[in-house]
N, C-alpha and C positions, 0 to 999 in steps of 0.2 A: 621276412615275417618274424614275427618276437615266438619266444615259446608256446606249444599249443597248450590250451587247456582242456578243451572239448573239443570233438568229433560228433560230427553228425552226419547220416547220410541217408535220406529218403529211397534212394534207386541207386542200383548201378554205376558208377562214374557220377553221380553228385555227393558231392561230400561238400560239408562245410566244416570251419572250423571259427572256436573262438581264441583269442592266445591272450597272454599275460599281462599283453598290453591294453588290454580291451578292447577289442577291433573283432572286426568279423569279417571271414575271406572265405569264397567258396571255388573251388577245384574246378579247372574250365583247361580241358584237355590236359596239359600237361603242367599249364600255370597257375600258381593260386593268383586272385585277385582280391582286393579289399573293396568291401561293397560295405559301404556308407550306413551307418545305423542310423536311427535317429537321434540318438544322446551320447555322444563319442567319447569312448574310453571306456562305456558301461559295461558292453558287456562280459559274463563270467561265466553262463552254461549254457546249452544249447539243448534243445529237442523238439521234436513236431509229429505232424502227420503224413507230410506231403509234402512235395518240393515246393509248393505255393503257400505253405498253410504253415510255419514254424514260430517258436518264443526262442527269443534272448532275457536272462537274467541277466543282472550284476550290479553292480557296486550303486549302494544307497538303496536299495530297493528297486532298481529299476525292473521293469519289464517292457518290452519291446513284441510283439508280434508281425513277421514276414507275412507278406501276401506277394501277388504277382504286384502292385501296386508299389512294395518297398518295406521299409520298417517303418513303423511308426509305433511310437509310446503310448504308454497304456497304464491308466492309472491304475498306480502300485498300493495297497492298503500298511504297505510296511516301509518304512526305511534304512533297515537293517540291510547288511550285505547279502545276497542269497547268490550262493554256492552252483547251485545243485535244481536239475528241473529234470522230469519224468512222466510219463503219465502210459495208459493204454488205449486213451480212444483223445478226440479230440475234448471232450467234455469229461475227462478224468486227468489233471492233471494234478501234480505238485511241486512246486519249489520250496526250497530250504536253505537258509545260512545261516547268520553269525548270530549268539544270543537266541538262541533255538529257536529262530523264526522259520514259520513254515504258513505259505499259501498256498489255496488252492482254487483251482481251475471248474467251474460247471460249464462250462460253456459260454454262461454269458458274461460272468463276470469272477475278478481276483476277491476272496478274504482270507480276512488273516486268519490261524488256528494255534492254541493255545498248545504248546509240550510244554509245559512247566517242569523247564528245565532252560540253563544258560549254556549249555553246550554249542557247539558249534559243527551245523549238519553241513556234511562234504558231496555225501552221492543220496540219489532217489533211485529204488528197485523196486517193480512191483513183483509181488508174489502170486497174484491172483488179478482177475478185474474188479475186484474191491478191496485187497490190501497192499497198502504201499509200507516200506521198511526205510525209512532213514537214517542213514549212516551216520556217526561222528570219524572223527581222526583217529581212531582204533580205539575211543573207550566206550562205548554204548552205541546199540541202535533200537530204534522206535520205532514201532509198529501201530500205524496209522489205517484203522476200517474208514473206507468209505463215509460222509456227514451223511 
């Protein structure tokens, strides 16, 4: 396995990960395995709800959402690199990367959100269930209320 980039883990003993090479492997006793995304090499972050219920970020704007069914792609409103994915509920998320692109998650669907600004967002934290902070590479972070 190439270097990780993200950790995720819904339960217990499931942990997933994404690594550098874009790939996505999830922890199945003592072995990782690479479990097949839908657009190879994409992904960049990781997070979810539930061992059935997860998003892959990464390169180009990809988004990917896990089910029990597998990955499948998910139309992206961006095509900027996005870093970085977070949210609190299923229907709160956010992703952010390069050229200070940031989407977000209602539930039913990805748009884009303006930080005007060209920075480039690393991590997503939220501080509350309606504000989210995203990180740059240690010069600025933005503090995102709820649309």
């Amino acid at each position: 396995m190439a270097v990780t980039k993200a950790l995720w883990s819904a339960a217990p003993g499931d942990i997933w990960a994404v690594t550098s090479a874009g790939r996505a492997y999830h922890l199945e006793g003592t072995t990782w395995v690479e479990v097949p995304t839908a657009e190879s090499g994409a992904a960049g972050a990781i997070w979810g709800t539930a061992t059935d219920d997860f998003w892959v970020v990464g390169a180009g704007g990809r988004i990917e959402h896990y089910t029990s069914a597998g990955f499948e792609l998910v139309e992206s409103p961006v095509t900027a690199d996005l870093y970085a994915i977070a949210g609190v509920a299923a229907d709160r998320i956010y992703a952010a990367g390069a050229l200070g692109t940031i989407v977000y998650y209602d539930g039913d669907s990805w748009t884009a959100e303006t930080a005007d600004t060209t920075l480039e967002f690393r991590a997503v934290a939220w501080g509350d269930a309606n504000t989210a902070r995203l990180f740059t590479d240690g010069t600025g972070i933005l503090k995102k209320l709820l649309p």
